[in-house]
C-alpha positions in Angstrom: 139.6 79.1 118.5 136.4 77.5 118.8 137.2 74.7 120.6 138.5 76.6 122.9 135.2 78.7 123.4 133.4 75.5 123.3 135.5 74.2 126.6 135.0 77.6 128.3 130.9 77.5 128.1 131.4 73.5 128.5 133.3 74.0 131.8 131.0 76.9 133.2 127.8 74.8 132.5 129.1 71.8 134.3 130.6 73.8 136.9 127.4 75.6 137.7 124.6 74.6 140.8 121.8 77.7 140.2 122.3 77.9 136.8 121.7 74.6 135.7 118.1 74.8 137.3 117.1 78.0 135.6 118.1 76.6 132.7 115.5 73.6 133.3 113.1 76.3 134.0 113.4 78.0 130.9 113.5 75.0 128.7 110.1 74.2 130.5 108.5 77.2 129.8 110.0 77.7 126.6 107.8 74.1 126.0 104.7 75.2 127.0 105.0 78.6 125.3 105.8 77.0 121.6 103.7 73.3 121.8 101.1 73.1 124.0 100.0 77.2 123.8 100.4 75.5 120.1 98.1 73.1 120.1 95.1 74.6 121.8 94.3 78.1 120.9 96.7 78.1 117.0 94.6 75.6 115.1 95.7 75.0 111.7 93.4 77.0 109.8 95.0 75.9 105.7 94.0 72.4 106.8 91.0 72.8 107.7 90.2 75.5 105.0 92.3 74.7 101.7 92.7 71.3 100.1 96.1 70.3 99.6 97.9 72.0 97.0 95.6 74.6 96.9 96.7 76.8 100.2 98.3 79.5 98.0 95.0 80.2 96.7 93.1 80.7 100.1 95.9 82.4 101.1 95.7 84.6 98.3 91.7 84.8 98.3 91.6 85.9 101.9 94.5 88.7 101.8 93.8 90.2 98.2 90.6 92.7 97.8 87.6 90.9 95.6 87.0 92.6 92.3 
């Protein structure tokens, strides 16, 4: 049973001309949405902010209410 859904999505991506570059387009933008939109406006705040082994703690101090 899967194999032979495996074959049918094999054949149809091989088989396919338009398809194959939309696919290249999305891959791209699906690169540039989660690494490079990444690494310039979501810095990694716990690193710069907690000492290791200690994030659950600034995690903790910056959500729960002082007393």
């Amino acid at each position: 049973m899967m194999s032979s859904v495996f074959h049918l999505y094999y054949d149809g991506f091989k088989n396919m001309s338009v398809g194959k570059t939309l696919w290249i387009v999305i891959l791209i933008k699906l690169f540039i949405i989660f690494f490079v939109l990444k690494l310039f406006f979501f810095p990694n705040i716990l690193h710069k902010n907690a000492s290791k082994g200690h994030e659950a703690d600034y995690v903790s101090s910056k959500i729960l209410p002082n007393k």
